[in-house]
C-alpha positions in Angstrom: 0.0 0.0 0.0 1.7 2.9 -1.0 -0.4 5.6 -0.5 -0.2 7.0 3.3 -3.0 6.5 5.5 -5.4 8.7 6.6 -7.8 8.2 9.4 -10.8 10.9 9.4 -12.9 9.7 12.3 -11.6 9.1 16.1 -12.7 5.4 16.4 -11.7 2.2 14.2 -13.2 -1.1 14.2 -11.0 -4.1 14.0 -12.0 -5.0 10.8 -11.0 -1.6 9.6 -7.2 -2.1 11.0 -7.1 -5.5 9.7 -8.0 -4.5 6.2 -5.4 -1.7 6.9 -2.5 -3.8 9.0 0.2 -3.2 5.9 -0.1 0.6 5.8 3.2 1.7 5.2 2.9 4.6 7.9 0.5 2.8 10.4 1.9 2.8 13.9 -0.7 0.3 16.5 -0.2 1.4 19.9 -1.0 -0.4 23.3 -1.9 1.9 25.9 -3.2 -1.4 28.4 -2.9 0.2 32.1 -4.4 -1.6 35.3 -7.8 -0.4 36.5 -7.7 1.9 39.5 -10.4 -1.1 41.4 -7.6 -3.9 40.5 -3.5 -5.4 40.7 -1.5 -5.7 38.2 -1.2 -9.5 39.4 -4.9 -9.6 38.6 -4.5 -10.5 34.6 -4.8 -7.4 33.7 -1.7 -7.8 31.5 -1.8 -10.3 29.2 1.3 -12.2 27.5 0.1 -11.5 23.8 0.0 -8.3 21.6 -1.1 -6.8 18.0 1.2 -7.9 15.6 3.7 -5.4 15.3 2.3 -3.6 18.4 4.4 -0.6 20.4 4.0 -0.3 24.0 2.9 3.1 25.3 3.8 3.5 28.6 1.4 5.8 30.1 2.6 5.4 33.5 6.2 5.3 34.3 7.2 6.9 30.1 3.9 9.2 29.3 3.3 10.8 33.2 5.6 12.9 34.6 7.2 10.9 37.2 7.5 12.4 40.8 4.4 14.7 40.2 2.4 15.4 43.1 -1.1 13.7 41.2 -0.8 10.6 39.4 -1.5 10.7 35.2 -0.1 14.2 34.9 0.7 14.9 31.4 4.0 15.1 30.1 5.3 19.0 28.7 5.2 19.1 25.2 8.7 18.5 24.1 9.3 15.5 26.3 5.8 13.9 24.6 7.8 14.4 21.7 11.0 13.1 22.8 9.4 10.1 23.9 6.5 9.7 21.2 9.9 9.5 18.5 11.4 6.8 20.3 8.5 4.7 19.2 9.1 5.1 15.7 6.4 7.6 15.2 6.8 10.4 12.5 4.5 13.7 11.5 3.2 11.2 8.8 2.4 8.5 11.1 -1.3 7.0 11.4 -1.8 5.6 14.6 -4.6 3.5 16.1 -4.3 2.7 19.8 -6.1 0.3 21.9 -5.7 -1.7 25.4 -6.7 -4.5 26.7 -9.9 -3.9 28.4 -11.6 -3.0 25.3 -11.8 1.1 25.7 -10.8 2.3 29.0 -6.9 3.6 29.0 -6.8 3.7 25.0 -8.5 7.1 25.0 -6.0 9.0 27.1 -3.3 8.4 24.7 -6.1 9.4 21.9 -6.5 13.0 23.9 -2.7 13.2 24.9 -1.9 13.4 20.7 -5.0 15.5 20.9 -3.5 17.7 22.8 -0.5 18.0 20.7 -1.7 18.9 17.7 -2.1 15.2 16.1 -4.9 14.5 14.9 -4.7 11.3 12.5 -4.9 9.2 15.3 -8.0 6.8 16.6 -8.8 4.0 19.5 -9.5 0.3 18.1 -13.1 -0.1 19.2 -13.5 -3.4 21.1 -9.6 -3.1 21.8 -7.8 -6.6 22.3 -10.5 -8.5 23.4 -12.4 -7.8 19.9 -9.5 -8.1 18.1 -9.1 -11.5 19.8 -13.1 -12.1 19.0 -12.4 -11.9 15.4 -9.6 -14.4 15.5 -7.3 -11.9 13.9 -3.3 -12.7 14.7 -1.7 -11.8 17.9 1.9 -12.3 19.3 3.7 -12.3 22.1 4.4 -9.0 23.7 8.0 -7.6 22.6 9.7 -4.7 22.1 9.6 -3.4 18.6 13.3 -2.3 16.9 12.0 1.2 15.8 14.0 3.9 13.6 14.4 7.1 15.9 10.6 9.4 14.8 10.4 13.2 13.4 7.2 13.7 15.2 6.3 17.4 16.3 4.2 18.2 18.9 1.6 21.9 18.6 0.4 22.0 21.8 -3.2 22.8 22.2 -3.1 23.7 26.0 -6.9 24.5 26.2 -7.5 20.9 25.9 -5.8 20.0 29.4 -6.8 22.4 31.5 -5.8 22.6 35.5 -8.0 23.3 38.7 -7.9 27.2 38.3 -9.9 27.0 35.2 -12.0 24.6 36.1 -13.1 26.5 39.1 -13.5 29.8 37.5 -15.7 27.8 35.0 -17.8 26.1 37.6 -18.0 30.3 39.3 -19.2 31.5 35.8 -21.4 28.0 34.5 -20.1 29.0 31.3 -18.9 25.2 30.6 -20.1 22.5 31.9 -17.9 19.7 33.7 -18.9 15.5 33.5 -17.8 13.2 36.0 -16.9 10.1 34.8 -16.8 8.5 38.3 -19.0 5.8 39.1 -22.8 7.5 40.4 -21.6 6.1 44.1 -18.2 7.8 44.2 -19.7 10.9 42.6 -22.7 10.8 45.1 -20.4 10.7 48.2 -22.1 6.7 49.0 -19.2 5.0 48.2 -15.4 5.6 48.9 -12.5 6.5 47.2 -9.9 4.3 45.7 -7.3 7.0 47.2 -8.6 7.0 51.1 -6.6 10.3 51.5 -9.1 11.9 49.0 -12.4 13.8 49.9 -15.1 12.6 48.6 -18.0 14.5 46.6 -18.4 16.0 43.2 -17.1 19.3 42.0 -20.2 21.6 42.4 -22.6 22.1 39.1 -21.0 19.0 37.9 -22.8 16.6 36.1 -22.6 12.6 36.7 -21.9 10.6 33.4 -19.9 7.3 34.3 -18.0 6.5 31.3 -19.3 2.7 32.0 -22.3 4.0 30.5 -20.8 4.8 27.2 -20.4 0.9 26.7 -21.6 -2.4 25.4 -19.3 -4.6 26.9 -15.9 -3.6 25.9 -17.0 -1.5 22.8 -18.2 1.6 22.6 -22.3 2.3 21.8 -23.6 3.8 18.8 -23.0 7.4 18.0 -27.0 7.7 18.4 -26.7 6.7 21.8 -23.8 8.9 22.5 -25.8 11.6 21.3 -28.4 11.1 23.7 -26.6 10.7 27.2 -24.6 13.8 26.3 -27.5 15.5 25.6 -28.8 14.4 28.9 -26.1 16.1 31.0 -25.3 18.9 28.8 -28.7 19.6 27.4 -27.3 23.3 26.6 -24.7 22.3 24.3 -22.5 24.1 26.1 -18.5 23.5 26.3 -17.7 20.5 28.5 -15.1 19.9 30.6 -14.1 15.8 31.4 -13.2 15.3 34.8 -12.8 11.5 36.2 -10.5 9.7 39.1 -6.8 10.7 37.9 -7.6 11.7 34.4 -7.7 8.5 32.5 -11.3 8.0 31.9 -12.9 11.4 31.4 -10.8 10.9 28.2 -13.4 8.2 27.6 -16.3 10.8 28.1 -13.8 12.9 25.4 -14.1 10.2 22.6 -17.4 9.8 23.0 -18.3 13.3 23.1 -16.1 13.4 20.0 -17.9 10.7 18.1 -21.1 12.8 19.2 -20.1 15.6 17.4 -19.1 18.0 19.7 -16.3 20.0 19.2 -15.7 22.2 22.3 -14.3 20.3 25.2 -11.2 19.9 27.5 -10.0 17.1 30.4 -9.0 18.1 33.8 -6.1 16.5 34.1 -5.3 16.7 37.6 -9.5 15.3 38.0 -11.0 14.6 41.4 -7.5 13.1 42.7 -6.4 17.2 42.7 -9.8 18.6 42.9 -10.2 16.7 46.2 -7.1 17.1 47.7 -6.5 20.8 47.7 -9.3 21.6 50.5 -9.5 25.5 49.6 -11.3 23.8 46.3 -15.5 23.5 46.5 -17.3 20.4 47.1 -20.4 18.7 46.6 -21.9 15.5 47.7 
């Protein structure tokens, strides 16, 4: 296939990346990271791969080690340091996915987002429908990779901090959707971090991004439609908040398939938001 690939909608079936495996500039990610509720010694992390498949680390490689909330997003030029080291270039088409089906995939989806990449989308069904089709797999391995020319064009309003968030939440001019679980958001069940208040960041919404899916895929774009429309019935801007910033990126791609346009993740999420105690809560 000689001509480059070009992806013009932010989610992929597996039948679509399959028909598409030899695409000269085609670059699969795995973005597989342990659920909050579970141990990695849990299964979480299977032995087998894509064919072909690059590991992106979104914990100890894509965070910034040593930060003071866990998830927080690297600074532009070290994305792109790191994002080059695993082969990927300014031509590059790049579907990720992980191994629950869609729960980590879509941070990496937002993180390119958020530098300016846009041909990019998460395998719908991730691994396990890949493995439901009885397309090839291998055993996870490092990839030989020639050194990347990707170039990062950060788009800072689409990770925005606390300060933001709260002078949205003093103004309602955006609306922010938890992606927490209804008993975490309502205050009725504890959080994962003990240390952590628990409640809701006042005017907030409640959309757990649970509710987005059919098993491990993601629903139809007419359902999507629907339960956004439910918690943002103005059609205002949105802002994705969730635990630590991985799954409001969830609430993202399916916002995005939606066809809304105007939206950011808190990337510090409720792990910041309910830390800092001079911060507003709700329960």
């Amino acid at each position: 296939m000689d001509d480059l690939l070009q992806i013009e909608k932010s989610l992929v079936s597996v039948n679509w990346l399959y028909q598409h495996k030899d695409a000269t500039n085609l670059i699969v990610l795995d973005g597989t990271i342990a659920k909050v509720s579970l141990h990695e010694t849990d299964g979480v992390f299977n032995e087998y791969q894509l064919p072909n498949a690059h590991f992106f680390d979104l914990k100890k490689v894509f965070s910034m080690q040593g930060a003071v909330f866990p998830n927080t997003a690297l600074p532009p030029k070290d994305f792109e340091n790191e994002a080059r080291k695993l082969g990927i270039n300014n031509t590059s088409c790049i579907v990720v996915y992980d191994d629950h089906g869609v729960y980590s995939s879509p941070r990496v989806w937002w993180l390119f987002r958020t530098m300016g990449y846009t041909n990019i989308a998460v395998l719908d069904g991730g691994f396990p429908a890949w493995k439901k089709a009885n397309y090839p797999i291998e055993k996870k391995q490092i990839q030989d990779v020639e050194l990347g020319n990707f170039k990062a064009s950060f788009e800072p309003e689409k990770l925005i901090d606390s300060e933001i968030v709260l002078e949205s939440v003093k103004n309602r001019s955006k609306q922010v959707v938890d992606a927490r679980s209804k008993g975490r958001f309502n205050a009725t069940e504890p959080e994962p971090r003990k240390e952590i208040r628990s409640g809701h960041i006042p005017t907030s919404t409640n959309l757990p991004f649970s509710s987005l899916l059919n098993n491990t895929e993601l629903k139809s774009k007419e359902d999507l439609e629907q339960l956004f429309k439910e918690v943002n019935p103005d059609s205002i801007e949105m802002i994705f908040s969730c635990g630590s910033g991985i799954t409001a990126c969830v609430l993202a791609l399916g916002a995005s398939i939606a066809g809304y346009k105007e939206m950011a993740v808190y990337d510090g999420s409720w792990t910041e938001w309910g830390s800092l105690t001079h911060l507003p809560i709700e329960k």
